[in-house]
N, C-alpha and C positions, 0 to 999 in steps of 0.2 A: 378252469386252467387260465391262466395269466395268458392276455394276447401276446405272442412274442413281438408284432410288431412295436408296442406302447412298450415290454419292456428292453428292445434295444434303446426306444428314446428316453425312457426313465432313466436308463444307466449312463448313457451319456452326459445327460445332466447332472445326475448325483458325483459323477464323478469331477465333472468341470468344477460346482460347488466344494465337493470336498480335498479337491484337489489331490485325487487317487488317481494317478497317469503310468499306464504302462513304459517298461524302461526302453529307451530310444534301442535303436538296434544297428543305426547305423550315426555319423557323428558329423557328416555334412553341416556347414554351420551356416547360417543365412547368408551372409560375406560372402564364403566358399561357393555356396552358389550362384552367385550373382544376382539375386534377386533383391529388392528392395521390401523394407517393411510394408509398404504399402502393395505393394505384386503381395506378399505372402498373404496379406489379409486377403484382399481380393480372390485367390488362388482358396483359400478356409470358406470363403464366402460359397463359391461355386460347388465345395464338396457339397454344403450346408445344403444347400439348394438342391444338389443330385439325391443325397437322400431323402430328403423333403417330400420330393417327386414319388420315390419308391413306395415310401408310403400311405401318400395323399392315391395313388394307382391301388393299393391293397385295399382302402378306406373306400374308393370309388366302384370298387369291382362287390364288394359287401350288398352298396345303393344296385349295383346293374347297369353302371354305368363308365363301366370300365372292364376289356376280356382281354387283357395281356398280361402278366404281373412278372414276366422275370427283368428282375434290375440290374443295378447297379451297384449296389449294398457292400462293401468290403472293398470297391475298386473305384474309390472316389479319388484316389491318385492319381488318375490318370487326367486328371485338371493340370496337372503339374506338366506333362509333355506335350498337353494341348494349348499349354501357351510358349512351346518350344518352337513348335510349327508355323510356318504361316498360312493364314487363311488358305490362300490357292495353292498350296498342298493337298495335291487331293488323297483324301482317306476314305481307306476301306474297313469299316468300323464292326466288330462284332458287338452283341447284345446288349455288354453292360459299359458301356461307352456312354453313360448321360451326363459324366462331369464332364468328359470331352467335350461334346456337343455344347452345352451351356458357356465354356471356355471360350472356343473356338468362336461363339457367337458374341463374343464379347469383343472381339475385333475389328467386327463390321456391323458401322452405327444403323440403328431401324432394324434389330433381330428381336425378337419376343420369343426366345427359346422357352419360358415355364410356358406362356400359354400355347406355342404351338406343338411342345410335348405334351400337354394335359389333352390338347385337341387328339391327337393319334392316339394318348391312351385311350378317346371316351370313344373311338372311332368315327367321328365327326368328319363330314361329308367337305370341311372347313377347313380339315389338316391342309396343309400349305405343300405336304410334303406327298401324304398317298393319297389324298381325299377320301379320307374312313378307306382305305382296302385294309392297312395292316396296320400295326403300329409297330414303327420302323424308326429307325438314326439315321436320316440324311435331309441333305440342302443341298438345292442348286445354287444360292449365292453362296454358300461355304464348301462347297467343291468338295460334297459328302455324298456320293450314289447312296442309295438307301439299301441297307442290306437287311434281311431278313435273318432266319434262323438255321440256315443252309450249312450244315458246317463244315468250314474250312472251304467251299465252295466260293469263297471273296479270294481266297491267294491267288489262283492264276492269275485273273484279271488286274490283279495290285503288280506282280508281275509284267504282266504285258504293259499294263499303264507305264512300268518307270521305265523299260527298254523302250518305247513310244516318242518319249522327250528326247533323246540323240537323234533318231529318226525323223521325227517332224521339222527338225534342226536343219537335218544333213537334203531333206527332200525340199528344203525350202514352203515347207504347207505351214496353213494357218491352222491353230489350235489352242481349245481354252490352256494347257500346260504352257507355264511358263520355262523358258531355255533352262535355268537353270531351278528349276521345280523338282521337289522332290515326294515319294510316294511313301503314305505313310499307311500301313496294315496290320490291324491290332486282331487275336485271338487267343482263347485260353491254353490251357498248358494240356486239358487233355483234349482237345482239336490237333495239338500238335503232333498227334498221332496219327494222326488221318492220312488216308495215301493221300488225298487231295493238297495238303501242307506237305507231307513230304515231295509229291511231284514237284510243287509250286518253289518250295523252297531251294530244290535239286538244279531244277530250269534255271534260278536266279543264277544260283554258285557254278552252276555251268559256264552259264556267260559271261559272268564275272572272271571268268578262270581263265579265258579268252581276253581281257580286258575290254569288252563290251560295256560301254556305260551302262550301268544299272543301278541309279539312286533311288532306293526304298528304306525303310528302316521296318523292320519286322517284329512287331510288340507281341512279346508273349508275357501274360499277363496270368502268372502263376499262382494259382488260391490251391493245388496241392488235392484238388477236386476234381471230379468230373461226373455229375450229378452225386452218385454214391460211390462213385470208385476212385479211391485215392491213387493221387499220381506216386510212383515212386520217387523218394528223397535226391536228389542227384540224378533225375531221370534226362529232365532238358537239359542242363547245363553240358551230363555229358555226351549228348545227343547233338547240338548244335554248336558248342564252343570251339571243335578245332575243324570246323568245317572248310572247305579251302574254297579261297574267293571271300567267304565270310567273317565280320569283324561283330564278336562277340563282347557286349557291354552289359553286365549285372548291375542291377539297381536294386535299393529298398523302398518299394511302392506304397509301403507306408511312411516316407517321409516324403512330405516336398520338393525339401531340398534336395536332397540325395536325385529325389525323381530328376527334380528339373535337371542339377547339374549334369548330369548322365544322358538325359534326352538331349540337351543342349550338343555334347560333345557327338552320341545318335546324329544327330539334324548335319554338325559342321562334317561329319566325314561323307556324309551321305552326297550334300550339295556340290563343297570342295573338291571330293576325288571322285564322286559321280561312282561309289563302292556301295555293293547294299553293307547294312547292319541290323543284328540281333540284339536288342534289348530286352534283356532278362529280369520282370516287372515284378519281384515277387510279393505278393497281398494275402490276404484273405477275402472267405467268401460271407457273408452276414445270409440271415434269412430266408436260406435252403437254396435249391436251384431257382424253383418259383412259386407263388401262390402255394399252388397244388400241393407242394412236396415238404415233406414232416423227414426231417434230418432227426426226430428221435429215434427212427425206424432203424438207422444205419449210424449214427453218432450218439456217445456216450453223452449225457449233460454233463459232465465235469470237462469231454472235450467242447461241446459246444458254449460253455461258459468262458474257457479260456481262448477258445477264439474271437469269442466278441469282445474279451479285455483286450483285443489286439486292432480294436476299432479303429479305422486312421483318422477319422473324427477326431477321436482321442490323442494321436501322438498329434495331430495339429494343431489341438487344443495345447498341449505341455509343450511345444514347439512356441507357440505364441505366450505363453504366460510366463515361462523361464526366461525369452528373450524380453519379456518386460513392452512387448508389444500389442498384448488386451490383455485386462484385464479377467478374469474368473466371472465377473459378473457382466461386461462386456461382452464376452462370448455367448451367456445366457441372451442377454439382449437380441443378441445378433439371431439366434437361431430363432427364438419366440416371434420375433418382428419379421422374420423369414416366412416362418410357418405358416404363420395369421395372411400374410401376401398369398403365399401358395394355395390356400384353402380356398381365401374370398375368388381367386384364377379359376380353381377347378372349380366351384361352384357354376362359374360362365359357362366353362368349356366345357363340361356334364353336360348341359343343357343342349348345345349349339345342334341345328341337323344334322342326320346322319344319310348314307344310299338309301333310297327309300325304290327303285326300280332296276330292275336287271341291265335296263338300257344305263341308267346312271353308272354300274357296277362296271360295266365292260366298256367305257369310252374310250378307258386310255389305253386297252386290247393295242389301237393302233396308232402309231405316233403320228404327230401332226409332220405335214409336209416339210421342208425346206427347200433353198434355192441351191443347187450346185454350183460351186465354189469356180472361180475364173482359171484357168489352169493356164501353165507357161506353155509357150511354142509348143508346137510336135516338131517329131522329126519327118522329113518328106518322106511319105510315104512310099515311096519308089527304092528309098533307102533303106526303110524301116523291111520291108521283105525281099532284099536283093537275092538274100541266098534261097529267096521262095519264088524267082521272079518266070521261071517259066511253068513254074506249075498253077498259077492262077485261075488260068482260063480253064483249066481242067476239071473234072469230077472229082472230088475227093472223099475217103471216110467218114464219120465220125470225128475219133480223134484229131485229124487232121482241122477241121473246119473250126471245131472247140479252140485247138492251138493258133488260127489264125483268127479267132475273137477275140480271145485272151491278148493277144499280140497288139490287134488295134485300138483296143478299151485301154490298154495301158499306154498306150500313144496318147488315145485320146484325153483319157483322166489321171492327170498324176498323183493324186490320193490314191489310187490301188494300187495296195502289196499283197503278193501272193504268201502263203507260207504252209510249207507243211515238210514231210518228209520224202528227201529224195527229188525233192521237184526241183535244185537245181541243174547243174552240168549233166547229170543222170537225164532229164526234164522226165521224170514220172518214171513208174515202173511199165506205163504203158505212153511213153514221148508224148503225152499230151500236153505237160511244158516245154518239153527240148526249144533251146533257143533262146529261151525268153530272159534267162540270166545273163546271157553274152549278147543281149538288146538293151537290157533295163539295170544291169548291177545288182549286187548280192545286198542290196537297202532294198530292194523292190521285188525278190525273188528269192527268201528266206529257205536256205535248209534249216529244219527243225532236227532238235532230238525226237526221241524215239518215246512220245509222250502226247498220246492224244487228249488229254486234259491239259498241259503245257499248251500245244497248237492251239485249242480254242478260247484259254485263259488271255495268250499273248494275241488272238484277233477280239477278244472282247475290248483289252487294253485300249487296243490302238484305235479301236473306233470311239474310247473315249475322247481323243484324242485328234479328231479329225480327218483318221484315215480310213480310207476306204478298204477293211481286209477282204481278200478270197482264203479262206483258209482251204487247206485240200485234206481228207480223210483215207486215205489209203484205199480201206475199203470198209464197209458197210458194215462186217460183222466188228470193225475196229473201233463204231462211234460209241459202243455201249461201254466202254471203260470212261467214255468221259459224257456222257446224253447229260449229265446234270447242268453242267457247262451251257448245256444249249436250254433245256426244261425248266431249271432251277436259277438261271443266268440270266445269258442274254433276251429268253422270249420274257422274263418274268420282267424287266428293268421299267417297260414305261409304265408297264398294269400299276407297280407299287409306287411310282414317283408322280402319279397322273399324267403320264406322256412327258417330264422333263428332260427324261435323260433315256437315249435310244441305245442299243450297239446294233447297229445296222452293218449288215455284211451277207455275202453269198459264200455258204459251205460247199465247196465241189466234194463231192464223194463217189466214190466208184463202188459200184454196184450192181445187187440184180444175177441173177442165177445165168447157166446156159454156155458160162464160158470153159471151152475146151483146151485139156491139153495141161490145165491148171486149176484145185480145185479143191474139193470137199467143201463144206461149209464154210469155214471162214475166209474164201476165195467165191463163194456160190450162195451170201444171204441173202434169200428170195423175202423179207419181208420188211419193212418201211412203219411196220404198224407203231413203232418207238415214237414218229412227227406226230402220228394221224390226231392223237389227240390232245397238243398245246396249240393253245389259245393264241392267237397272231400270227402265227408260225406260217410261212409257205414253202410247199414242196413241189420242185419243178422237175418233170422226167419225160426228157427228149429222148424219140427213138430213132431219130435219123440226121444227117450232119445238118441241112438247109434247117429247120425247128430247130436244132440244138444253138446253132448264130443267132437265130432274133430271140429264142427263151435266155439267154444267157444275156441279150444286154437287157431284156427285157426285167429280167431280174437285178441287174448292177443299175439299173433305172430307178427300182423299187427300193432299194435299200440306199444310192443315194439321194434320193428326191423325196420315199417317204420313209426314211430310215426304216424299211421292213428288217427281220431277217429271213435271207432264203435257203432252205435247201436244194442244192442242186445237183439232185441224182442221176447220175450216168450210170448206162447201161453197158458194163462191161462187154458182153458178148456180141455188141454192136460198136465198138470202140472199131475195128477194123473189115469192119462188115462190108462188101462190096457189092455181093449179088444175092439177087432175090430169087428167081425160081429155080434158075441153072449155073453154073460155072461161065465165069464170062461174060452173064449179063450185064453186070455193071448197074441196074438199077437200085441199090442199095446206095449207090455216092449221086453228092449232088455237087452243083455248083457254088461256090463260096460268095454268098450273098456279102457284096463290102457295104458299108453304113450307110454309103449313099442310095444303096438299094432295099434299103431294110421298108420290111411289110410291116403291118400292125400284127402283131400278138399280143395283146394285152392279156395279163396276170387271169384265169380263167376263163381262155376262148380253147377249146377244143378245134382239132383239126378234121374234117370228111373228107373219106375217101370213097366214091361209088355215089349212084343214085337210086341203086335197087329199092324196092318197097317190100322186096318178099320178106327179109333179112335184115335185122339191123344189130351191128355187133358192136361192143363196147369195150375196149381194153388200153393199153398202152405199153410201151416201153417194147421188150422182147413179146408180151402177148401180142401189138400189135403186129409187127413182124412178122408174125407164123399167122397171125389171122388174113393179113394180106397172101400170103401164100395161099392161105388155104380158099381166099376168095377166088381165085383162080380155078381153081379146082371145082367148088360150089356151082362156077358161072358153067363148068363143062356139061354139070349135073341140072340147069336149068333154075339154080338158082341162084336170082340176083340180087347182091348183097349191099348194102352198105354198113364203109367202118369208121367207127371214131376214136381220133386218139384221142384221150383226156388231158394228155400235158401235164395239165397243173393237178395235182393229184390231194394239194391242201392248201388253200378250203376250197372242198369240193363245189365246181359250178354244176351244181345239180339240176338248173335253169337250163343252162345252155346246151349240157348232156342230154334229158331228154327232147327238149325241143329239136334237136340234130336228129332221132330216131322216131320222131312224135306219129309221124305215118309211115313206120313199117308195122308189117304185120306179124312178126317176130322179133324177139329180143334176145343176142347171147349175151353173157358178159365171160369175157373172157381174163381171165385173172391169174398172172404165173406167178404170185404169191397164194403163203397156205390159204386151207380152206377158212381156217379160224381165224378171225382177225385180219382179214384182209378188205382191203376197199372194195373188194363186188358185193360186202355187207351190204357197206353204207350204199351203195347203187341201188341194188335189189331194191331194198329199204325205201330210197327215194321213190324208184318207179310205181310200188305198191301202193305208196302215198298220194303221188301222182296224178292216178288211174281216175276218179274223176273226174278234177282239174281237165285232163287232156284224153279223156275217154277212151283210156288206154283198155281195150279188151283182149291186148296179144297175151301169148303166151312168152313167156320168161325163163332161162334159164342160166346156169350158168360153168364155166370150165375152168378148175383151177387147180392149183399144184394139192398135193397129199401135206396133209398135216405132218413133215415129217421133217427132221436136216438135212440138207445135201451132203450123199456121203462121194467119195473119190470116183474119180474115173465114168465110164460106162450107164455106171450105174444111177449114178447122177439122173439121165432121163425118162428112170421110173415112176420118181416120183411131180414131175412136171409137166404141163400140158404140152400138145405139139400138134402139128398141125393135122395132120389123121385124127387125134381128140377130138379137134375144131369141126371138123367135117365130118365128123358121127354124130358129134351132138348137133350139129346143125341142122342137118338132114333127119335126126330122129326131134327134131321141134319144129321143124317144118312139116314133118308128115302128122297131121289132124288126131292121128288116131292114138301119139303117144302121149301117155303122161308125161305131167311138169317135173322136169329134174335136173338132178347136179349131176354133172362130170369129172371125173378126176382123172 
C-alpha cells in the first residue's frame, strides 16, 4: 500500500505542475487583505515548512527517532493569524499549531524554530523548550507556555491571562503582559465541546457582560473532526455566534487571505475595545489524528481523497500562481529546497542527547528561585486592623488568625489577589475573608462565578502575569470538578518548559471531615489523596490558629520566592474551634503571632508535642486534635505520649517524621482519612523502611476513618476515628501481649 504520507506530497506536486487547483471558496483578494506579495510568499513559505515538519516527524519516528506524530497537516493556515499577532501576545496553542509557531518565530530575529521543533520531536535533552520531556509548542521568548495534549485544559488559563492585563494595569505591578496585550487561544471544533471550553468560554462572556476588560481572541480551528467523530455541520457556529459579551468572526482557513483579513480585524477589536472574540477557523484535517490512526477504519477513500483535494498547500499554491506572484515551477523550487533544508536539520536534531537519568528527568519538578518584587508603601498598620484593634492581644480561632495573615500579607505584598467564591462582602461561607475587600477593593478580593475550573484557570492566568493568586475552593469535595487545572496545569508548567515558565500560587481550600451541624460528604471530604501524588505539588494542613500564621506565609514565601504551587488545606471543623478537653478552656485559640514575631517553619518541619518515650503518635489536622485529647487521657493511664503533627503533608518529610518518634517505643499513626489511600500508607511504609536505618524495633500501628463517604448528620462519626479509637488502640499497642494492628 502507497505510504499516505509520500502520497499527500506527490499530489501536491502533480498538482502545482499540472496546475489542478481546488476552486477558491472564499474571494478575499490580496489588496483586500492587506498583505503584500511578498508577506503572502513568506506566509506559503511557513505553511511549506509546517508540513515539511509533519512529515520529516513520521520519517523520523520509522528511524526511532522521533515518539510524537500528531501535526499539523490541513491547519497550516493558521500561519496566516500568526502573523496578525504580536510576538508578546501571549498564546495558548493547541497541538497542531506548528505554522503558528514557525510564523510567530519569524518576528523575533536569533529563533531556529525547524531545528528546535525537530529537537522536541526527537525528544532531545537540547529542546530549548521541554528539554526531551515532551514534544510541545511553546517559547519563552515568543510568549508561548508550552501546552501539551490536555484538552481544552489551556482555556481557563488564556482566560485568566487576558482578565490579568486590566489588572496588572489598575494594581500598578510589573508583568511580562503588555497594557495593551492581547490573549490569543487556539483549539479544535471538537474540544469545543468540552466542559473545560465551555466553562472557560462562559467565564469570558460573563465578564465581558459586565464590561470587565477581557482581550482574547478564541481560535476555533474547525476540521469537522474529532479523531473519528464528526462534528455536526452548523454545530459551532451556532453554539458560539450569538453569545452575549462575544463577537463572532468566520474565516476560510484555507485561504490566507481571508485568514489574515479576518484575524487582522480578531487582533483590532480585541486590543481596541479590550472585548474577547470568536474566530471561526474553518480547514481541514490531512493525515489522520496521528501516526497511529488509519482514517480508513472510519473514512470512506472517496471521502478521504476529496479532503486532501482541499489541501491549503494547494489553494496557496492557485492563490499565488493566478495572482501572477510564483510561478508553478517556482513553487516546486520552493518546497524541494525547503525539504532538502529540513531533512539535512533533522538529521542533526535525531542525533543530538537525550534524559539519560531520572535526576535529569525531574530537574525542572521544581522551578528556580526568584527575588520578590519591591512593593509600594503599606498602609500603617494600626489602620490596616482598626476595626480588629482590641481583639489583638487576645486568643483567637482558627479562622480568625488565617483572616488576620491574609490581611497582613496583603499589606505586605501587593501582587496577592484573593479570588474565589463568596469571598467578598460575604468574606467566605465561613468569614475567613470578611474584611478584606472593604481593606483591599474588589481588583484584590475577587467574587468569582460558580466555576471551580474558572477560579483556577483565572489564578493560573494571573500568575502568568506577575501576580501573586490565593485562589479559595469552597470546599474539598469541590476541587474535583476542576484537579486537572491543578494536575494537568499549573504543577505540570515548569516539568514541560524545563522550569521557564512557573504558576506559582497558594490554593486555600476548606476541608477535612468532623464539622458539625453541616454536612454529608460534600461538606465532610475526609481525603486529600487527589495532591498526594503530583510531582512538585505541596500540601500544607494546619490544625490550629498559631501553625496555620506562619504555614501560610510560609507557603506565600514558597510560591513567591520559589514560584512553588501550594495547597493549603484547612481544617473545617477547627475553623472555630476553641477548646480542647472541656467547655471553656480556651486552649484550642492561640495568640496572633504578627510577622515581626514569626518562628521558622520551613516547608516540612513537623511540629511535637510531649516528651513521652512509651508512645509515639503521628497524625495531623482534626486527627491531631483528638490525639492531643486523647493524650490526656493516655497520661491518667500511665502512659506517656508523644505527638507530631505533620503539617506539610506533600512531599512527605519522612526524615524529619521519624526522627521526632526515633526513641519511642510505640508507634500510632493516626489518620482521619480513609483506610485506602491515605497518607498513614505512605508513613507505615516509610517506618518499615526505616527500621534498620534507626533500629526501629517498636511496634506499629495505626487509626483511621472506614473506607466509606460521610453521610449526614450523627452519623457522620461512625465512620471516623475519635478519641476513645485513639486510646484503645493505644493502650491495646502498648500492652506487649497484643498483636499488630489497624483500628477503624
Amino acid at each position: 500500500m502507497l505510504d499516505r504520507n509520500q502520497l499527500i506530497e506527490d499530489k501536491f506536486l502533480d498538482a502545482v505542475k499540472q496546475g489542478q487547483y481546488p476552486t477558491a471558496r472564499s474571494h478575499t483578494s490580496i489588496a483586500e487583505s492587506g498583505l503584500t506579495n511578498e508577506a503572502l510568499v513568506d506566509l506559503f513559505e511557513t505553511q511549506i515548512m509546517s508540513r515539511l515538519l509533519d512529515l520529516q516527524s513520521r520519517k523520523m519516528q520509522k528511524q526511532g527517532k522521533s515518539f510524537y506524530t500528531i501535526g499539523s497537516a490541513g491547519h497550516e493556515g493558521n500561519a496566516a493569524y500568526g502573523k496578525a499577532f504580536r510576538h508578546d501576545d501571549m498564546a495558548f496553542l493547541h497541538y497542531r499549531s506548528g505554522a503558528f509557531m514557525v510564523q510567530r518565530a519569524k518576528q523575533v530575529k536569533g529563533q531556529t524554530p525547524l531545528y528546535d521543533m525537530l529537537l522536541s520531536f526527537a525528544a532531545s535533552s537540547e529542546d530549548p523548550t521541554s528539554g526531551g520531556r515532551h514534544k510541545v509548542l511553546g517559547s519563552k521568548s515568543l510568549f508561548i507556555p508550552p501546552q501539551t495534549s490536555t484538552i481544552a485544559s489551556h482555556l481557563p488559563k488564556a482566560s485568566g491571562a487576558a482578565f490579568s492585563i486590566a489588572l496588572k494595569r489598575k494594581l500598578q505591578l510589573e508583568g511580562p503582559l503588555q497594557d495593551d496585550g492581547v490573549i490569543l487561544c487556539n483549539f479544535g471544533d471538537a474540544s469545543a465541546n468540552h466542559s473545560t471550553a465551555q466553562g472557560a468560554i462562559n467565564a469570558t462572556c460573563w465578564a465581558a457582560f459586565q464590561s470587565i476588560p477581557m482581550p482574547i481572541v478564541f481560535v476555533c480551528e474547525d476540521n469537522g473532526i474529532g479523531i473519528s467523530t464528526p462534528t455536526p455541520g452548523g454545530w459551532i457556529k451556532a453554539n458560539f455566534s450569538q453569545r452575549p459579551g462575544l463577537t463572532y468572526i468566520e474565516c476560510d482557513g484555507l485561504s490566507l487571505t481571508d485568514t489574515y483579513a479576518k484575524a487582522c480585524e480578531a487582533v483590532r477589536i480585541a486590543r481596541e475595545k479590550r472585548k474577547p472574540v470568536f474566530l471561526h477557523f474553518h480547514t481541514v484535517r490531512l493525515l489522520g489524528h496521528a501516526g497511529s490512526d488509519s482514517e480508513f477504519s472510519y473514512r470512506k477513500g472517496a471521502e478521504i481523497d476529496a479532503i486532501e483535494h482541499q489541501d491549503p498547500l494547494l489553494h496557496s499554491a492557485r492563490l499565488l500562481t493566478e495572482n501572477g506572484v510564483l510561478s508553478a515551477e517556482q513553487i516546486t523550487n520552493i518546497y524541494l529546497s525547503l525539504k532538502a533544508r529540513i531533512e539535512a536539520i533533522a538529521e542533526r536534531a535525531g542525533n543530538r542527547p537525550r534524559l539519560t537519568s531520572a535526576k535529569q528527568v525531574m530537574d525542572s519538578l521544581v522551578p528556580a528561585k526568584r527575588s520578590i518584587p519591591d512593593f509600594a508603601e503599606n498602609q500603617p498598620r494600626e489602620q490596616l486592623f482598626k476595626h480588629e484593634k482590641h481583639n489583638l492581644s487576645k486568643k483567637q480561632h482558627l479562622a480568625k488568625i488565617i483572616n488576620w495573615t491574609l490581611m497582613d500579607l496583603m499589606n505586605q505584598q501587593a501582587n496577592i489577589v484573593l479570588c474565589g467564591e463568596d469571598i467578598g462582602r460575604k468574606g467566605g461561607v465561613y468569614s475567613v475573608t470578611s474584611k478584606l475587600v472593604e481593606k483591599f477593593g474588589n481588583s484584590r478580593v475577587i467574587n468569582t462565578l460558580l466555576d471551580e475550573q474558572s477560579i483556577l484557570g483565572l489564578a493560573i492566568g494571573m500568575a502568568h502575569n506577575g501576580i501573586l493568586p490565593i485562589p479559595e475552593i469552597q470546599f474539598l469535595a469541590y476541587v474535583h470538578n476542576a484537579e486537572d487545572q491543578i494536575r494537568g496545569e499549573a504543577a505540570t508548567l515548569p516539568f514541560f518548559s524545563n522550569g521557564q515558565f512557573a504558576n506559582p500560587m497558594v490554593i486555600r481550600i476548606a476541608g477535612l471531615a468532623y464539622q458539625k451541624g453541616f454536612g454529608g460528604h460534600f461538606h465532610n471530604d475526609n481525603s486529600f489523596a487527589v495532591f498526594r501524588d503530583i510531582p512538585g505539588l505541596i500540601v500544607a494542613c494546619p490544625s490550629n490558629g498559631e501553625d496555620a500564621a506562619h504555614m501560610l506565609r510560609e507557603s506565600v514565601r514558597l510560591a513567591q520566592e520559589e514560584q512553588r504551587v501550594v495547597i493549603f488545606l484547612e481544617p473545617i471543623a477547627m475553623y472555630m474551634r476553641k477548646d480542647l478537653h472541656e467547655d471553656g478552656d480556651g486552649l484550642w485559640t492561640f495568640e496572633y503571632p504578627a510577622p515581626e514575631q514569626a518562628i521558622e517553619t520551613p516547608m516540612g518541619k513537623p511540629a511535637v508535642f510531649g516528651t513521652g518515650k512509651k508512645l509515639g503518635i503521628i497524625s495531623y489536622g482534626n486527627g491531631y486534635y483528638l490525639s492531643r485529647q486523647a493524650e490526656k487521657q493516655l497520661a491518667e493511664q500511665g502512659i506517656e505520649a508523644r505527638i507530631v503533627d505533620i503539617r506539610w503533608l506533600a512531599p512527605l518529610n519522612e526524615q524529619a517524621i521519624i526522627e521526632a518518634i526515633a526513641d519511642c517505643e510505640h508507634i500510632l499513626v493516626v489518620d482521619e482519612c480513609r483506610k485506602t489511600g491515605s497518607i498513614s500508607e505512605e508513613i507505615v511504609t516509610a517506618l518499615q523502611e526505616a527500621r534498620e536505618q534507626y533500629q526501629l524495633t517498636k511496634k506499629v500501628a495505626r487509626v483511621v476513618a472506614d473506607d466509606s463517604f460521610i453521610p449526614l448528620g450523627s452519623a457522620s462519626y461512625e465512620v471516623l476515628p475519635d478519641k476513645q479509637g485513639i486510646v484503645s488502640a493505644a493502650m491495646a499497642l502498648v500492652d506487649n501481649s497484643a498483636p499488630l494492628k489497624q483500628v477503624s
